[in-house]
C-alpha positions as CSV (number, residue, x, y, z in Angstrom):
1,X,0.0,0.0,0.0
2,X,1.2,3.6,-1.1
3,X,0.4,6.8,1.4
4,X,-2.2,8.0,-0.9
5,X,-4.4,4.6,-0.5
6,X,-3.6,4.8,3.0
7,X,-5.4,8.2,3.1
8,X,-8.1,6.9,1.3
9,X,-9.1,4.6,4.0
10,X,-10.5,6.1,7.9
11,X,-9.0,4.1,10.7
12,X,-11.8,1.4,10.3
13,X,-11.3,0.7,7.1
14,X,-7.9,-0.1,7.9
15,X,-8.4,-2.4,10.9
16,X,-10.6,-4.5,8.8
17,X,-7.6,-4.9,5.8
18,X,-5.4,-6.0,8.4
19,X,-7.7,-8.4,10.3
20,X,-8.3,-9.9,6.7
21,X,-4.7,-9.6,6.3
22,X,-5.0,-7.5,3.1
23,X,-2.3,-5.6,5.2
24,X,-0.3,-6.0,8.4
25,X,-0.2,-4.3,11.4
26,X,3.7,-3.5,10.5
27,X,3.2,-2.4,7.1
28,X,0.7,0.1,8.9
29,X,2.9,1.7,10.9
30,X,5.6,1.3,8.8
31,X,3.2,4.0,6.4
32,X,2.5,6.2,9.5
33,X,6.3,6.2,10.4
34,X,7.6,7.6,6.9
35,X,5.2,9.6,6.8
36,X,5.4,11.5,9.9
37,X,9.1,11.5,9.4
38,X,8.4,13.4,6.1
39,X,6.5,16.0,7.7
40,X,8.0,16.6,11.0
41,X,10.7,19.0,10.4
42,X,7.9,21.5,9.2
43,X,5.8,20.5,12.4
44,X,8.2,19.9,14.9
45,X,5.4,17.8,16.3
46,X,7.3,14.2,17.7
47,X,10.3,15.0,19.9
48,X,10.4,11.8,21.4
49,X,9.3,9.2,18.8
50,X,8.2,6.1,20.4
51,X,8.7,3.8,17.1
52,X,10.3,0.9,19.1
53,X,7.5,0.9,21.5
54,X,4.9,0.9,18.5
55,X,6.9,-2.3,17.2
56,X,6.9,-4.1,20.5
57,X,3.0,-3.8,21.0
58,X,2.9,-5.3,18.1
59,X,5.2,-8.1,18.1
60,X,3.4,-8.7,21.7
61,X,0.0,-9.1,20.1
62,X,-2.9,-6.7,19.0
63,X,-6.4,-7.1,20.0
64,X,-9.7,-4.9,20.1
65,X,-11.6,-2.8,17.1
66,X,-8.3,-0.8,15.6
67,X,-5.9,-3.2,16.5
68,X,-3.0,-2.0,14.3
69,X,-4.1,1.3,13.1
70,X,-1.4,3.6,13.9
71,X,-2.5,6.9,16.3
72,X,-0.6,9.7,17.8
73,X,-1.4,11.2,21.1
74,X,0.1,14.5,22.6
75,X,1.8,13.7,25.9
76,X,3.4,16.5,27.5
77,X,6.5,15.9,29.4
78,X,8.2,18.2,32.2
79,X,11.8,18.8,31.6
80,X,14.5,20.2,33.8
81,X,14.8,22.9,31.3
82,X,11.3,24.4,31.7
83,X,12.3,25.3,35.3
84,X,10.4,21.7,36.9
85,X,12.7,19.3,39.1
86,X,12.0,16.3,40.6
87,X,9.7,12.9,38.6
88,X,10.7,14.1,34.8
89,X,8.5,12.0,31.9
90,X,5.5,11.6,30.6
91,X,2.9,13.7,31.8
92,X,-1.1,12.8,30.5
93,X,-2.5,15.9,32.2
94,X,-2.3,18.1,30.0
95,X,0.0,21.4,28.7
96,X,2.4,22.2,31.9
């Protein structure tokens, strides 16, 4: 699968080609990977690209309705830097 079937298809679509195996769940992310590598110098959105992580899950097994559909999620993170101290990492409350 090229990008621009990929973008054809909403994330249902594409959980049902890879549960018929039309498409794997690697090949998905695979897809999302280039392509978010593509566009993140103009977007500067993924600072700490969890790809490995992504490739583990799914080594480990996939289960549930979008089972290897590839999503991002914002996850904010405190960082010496910004003036915090103390338990530095992911964050899932929000902007700091």
């Amino acid at each position: 699968m090229q990008f621009n079937e990929y973008l054809q298809h909403d994330a249902m679509a594409l959980a049902a080609l890879a549960e018929k195996g039309e498409i794997s769940e690697q090949d998905l992310l695979d897809l999302a990977i280039a392509r978010a590598e593509a566009v993140n110098a103009q977007l500067n959105a993924l600072i700490h690209p969890l790809y490995d992580m992504a490739r583990a899950q799914i080594n480990a097994g996939l289960s549930g309705p979008l089972a290897g559909v590839p999503s991002w999620s914002r996850i904010s993170v405190r960082a010496p830097s910004h003036g915090q101290t103390g338990a530095e990492g992911p964050q899932r409350q929000g902007s700091l």
